[in-house]
C-alpha positions in Angstrom: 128.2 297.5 34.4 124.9 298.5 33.4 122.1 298.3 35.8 118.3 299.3 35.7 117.2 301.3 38.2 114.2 300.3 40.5 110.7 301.8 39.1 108.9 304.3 40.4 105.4 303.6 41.2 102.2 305.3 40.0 99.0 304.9 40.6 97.3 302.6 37.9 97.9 302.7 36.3 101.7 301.8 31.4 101.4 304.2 34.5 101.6 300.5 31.9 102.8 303.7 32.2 101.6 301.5 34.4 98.7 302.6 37.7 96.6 301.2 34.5 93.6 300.8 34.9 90.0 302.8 34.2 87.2 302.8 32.5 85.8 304.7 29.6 84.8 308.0 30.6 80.8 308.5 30.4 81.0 312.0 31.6 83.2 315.5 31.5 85.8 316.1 33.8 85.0 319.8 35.5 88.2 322.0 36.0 90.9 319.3 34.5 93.4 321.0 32.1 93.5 320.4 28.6 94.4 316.7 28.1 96.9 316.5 25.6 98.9 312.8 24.3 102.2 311.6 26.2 105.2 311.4 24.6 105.2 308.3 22.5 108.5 306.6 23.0 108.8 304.0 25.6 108.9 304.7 29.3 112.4 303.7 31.1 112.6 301.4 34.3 112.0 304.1 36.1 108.5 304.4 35.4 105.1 301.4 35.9 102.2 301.6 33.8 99.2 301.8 36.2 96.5 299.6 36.3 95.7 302.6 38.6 96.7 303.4 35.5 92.7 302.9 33.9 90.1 304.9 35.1 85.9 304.5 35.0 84.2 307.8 34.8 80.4 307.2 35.6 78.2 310.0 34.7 76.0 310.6 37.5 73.2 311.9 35.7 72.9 309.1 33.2 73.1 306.0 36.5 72.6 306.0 40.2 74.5 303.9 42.5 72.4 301.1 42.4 72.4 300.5 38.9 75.9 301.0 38.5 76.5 297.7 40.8 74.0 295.7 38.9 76.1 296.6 35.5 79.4 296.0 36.9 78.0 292.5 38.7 77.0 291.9 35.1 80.7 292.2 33.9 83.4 291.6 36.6 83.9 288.1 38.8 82.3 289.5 42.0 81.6 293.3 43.2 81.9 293.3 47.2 81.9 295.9 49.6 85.7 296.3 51.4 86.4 296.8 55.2 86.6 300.1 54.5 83.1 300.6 52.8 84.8 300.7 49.0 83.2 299.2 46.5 85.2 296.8 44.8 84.8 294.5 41.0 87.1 291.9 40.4 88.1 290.8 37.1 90.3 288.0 35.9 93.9 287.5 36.4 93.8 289.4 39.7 92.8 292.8 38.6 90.5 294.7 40.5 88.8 298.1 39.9 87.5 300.4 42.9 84.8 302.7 42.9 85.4 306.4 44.2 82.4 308.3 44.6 81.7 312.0 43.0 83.4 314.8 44.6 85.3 318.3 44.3 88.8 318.6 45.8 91.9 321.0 45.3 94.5 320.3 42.8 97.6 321.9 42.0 100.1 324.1 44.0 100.4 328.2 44.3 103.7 328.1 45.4 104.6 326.7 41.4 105.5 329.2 38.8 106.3 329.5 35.3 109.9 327.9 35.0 110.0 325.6 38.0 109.4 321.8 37.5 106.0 321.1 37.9 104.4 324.8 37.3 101.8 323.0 35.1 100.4 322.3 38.3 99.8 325.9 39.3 97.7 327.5 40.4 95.7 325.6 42.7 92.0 324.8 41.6 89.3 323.1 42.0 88.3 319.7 40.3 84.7 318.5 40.4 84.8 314.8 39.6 81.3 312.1 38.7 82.1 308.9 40.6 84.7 306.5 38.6 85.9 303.2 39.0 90.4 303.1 39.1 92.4 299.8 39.3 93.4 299.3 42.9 96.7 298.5 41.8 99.3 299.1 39.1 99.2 296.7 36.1 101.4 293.6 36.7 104.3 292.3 34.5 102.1 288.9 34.9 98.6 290.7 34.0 100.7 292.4 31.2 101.7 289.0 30.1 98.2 287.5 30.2 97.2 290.5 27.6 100.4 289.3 25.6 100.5 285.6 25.1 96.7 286.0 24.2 97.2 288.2 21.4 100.9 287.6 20.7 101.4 291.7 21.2 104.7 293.1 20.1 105.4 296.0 22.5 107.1 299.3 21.4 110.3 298.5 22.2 110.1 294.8 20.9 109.9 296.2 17.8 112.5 295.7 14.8 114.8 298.8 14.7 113.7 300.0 18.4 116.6 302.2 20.4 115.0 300.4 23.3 113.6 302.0 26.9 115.8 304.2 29.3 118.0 302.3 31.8 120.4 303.3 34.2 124.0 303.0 34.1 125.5 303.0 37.3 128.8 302.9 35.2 128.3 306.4 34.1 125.3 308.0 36.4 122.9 308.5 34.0 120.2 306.9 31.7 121.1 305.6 28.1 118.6 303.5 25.7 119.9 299.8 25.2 118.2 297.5 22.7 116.8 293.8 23.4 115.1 295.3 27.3 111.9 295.1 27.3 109.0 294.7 29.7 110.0 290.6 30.1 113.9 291.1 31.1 113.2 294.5 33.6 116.1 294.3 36.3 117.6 291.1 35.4 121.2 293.0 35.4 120.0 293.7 39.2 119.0 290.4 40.1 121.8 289.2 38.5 124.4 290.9 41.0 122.2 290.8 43.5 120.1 287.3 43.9 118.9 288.4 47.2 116.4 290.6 45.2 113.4 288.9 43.4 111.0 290.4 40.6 108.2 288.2 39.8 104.7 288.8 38.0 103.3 290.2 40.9 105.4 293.3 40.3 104.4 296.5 38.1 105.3 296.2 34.5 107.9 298.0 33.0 109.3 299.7 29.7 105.9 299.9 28.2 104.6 302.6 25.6 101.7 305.0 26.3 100.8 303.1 22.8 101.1 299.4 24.3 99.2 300.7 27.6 96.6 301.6 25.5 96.4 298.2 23.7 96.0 296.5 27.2 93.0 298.8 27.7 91.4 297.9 24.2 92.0 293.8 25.1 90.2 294.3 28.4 87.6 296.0 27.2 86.9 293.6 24.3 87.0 290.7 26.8 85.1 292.1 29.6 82.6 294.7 28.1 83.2 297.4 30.5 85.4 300.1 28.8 88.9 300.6 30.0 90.9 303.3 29.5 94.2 305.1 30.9 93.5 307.4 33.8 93.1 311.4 34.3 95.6 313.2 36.1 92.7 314.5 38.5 91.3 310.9 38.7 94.8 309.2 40.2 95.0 312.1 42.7 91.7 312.4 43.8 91.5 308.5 44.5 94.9 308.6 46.5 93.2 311.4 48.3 90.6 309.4 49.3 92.3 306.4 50.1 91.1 304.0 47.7 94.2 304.1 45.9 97.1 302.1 46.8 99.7 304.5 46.4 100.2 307.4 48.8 99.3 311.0 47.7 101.8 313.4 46.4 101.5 317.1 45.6 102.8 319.4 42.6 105.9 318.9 40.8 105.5 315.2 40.6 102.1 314.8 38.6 101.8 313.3 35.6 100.4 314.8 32.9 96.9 313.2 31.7 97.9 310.2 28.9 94.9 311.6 26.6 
């Protein structure tokens, strides 16, 4: 029987591929490689787009602290200060960005080379970063479907002729592409054999594009005014780093490349 396997969180943000969300970058990212575009075929199961997945890059020199609050109380629901001294806005259907403040931290490891998985990460460096606002969460399949049954998108794999995403088949230990799955019917062959096991809209979306991440960015943007984008590679590590992401830090070989 073919089965899905469970995702593998990122930060953000379709990560949609998923940790998604960010928003437009108003200043230059010191010391981040070369960004360079993903490849364009649909993530697998394996993978969540994150709403940690967008990213707000504030240029320091263009607004202070101060005024950046009064243009993102301007835009989001409410802007309130957390327990632990985070800034946080809140936007509909549940989504809220955090605000990490400017700083310079160590990326990459030495121990990488060329020819071991992950050596894209090496050497280590340093990475000066403006403050930014990230999603505090990955995209949900439920704010995902908000963005869809609003604009009636048609996601990557929805489309006529698609291979459709990477699943697993516990049949033969290994992923294959199977047509008609798609971000709405993720893990149903799990839940299937296994009721005990529930997936809801409260979970990350799935079997997303880079492409249809990107969409989601462009609808929130239009309908809140603030510009969302996908995030940096050095913006979901340094907020993990500093705690304002939900998703623990990891090191080296398990970066993802920056989506732009």
């Amino acid at each position: 029987m073919r089965l899905v396997a469970p995702v593998l969180v990122l930060v953000a943000t379709i990560i949609l591929p998923a940790q998604f969300l960010g928003m437009k970058d108003r200043g230059p990212l010191k010391g981040a490689p070369p960004s360079r575009p993903p490849d364009q075929q649909a993530l697998g199961d394996r993978e969540a787009f994150s709403t940690n997945i967008l990213e707000a890059q504030l240029a320091s020199d263009i607004r202070n602290m101060e005024d950046e609050l009064a243009f993102m109380r301007g835009k989001a629901n409410s802007v309130l200060e957390n327990a632990r001294g985070y800034w946080e806005a809140n936007f509909d259907h549940g989504i809220t960005m955090i605000y990490v403040p400017a700083g310079t931290f160590v990326m990459g490891n030495d121990q990488l080379h060329a020819g071991v998985s992950g050596s894209a990460a090496a050497p280590a460096h340093e990475v000066s970063l403006a403050g930014y606002w990230i999603a505090k969460t990955q995209t949900t399949k439920g704010q995902f479907r908000a963005f869809v049954e609003e604009t009636d998108y048609v996601t990557s794999v929805e489309q006529p002729g698609h291979e459709g995403p990477w699943v697993y088949n516990f049949d033969d230990h290994g992923f294959t592409t199977i047509p008609g799955h798609s971000w709405r019917n993720a893990f149903h062959q799990v839940t299937e054999r296994f009721p005990e096991i529930q997936v809801d809209d409260s979970h990350p979306v799935v079997n997303v594009s880079w492409n249809d991440a990107v969409a989601f960015c462009d609808w929130l943007t239009e309908t809140t005014g603030v510009n969302f984008v996908l995030p940096t590679m050095p913006g979901t590590r340094f907020a993990k780093r500093h705690g304002a992401s939900s998703r623990p830090a990891d090191e080296g070989s398990r970066s993802r490349r920056p989506p732009r």
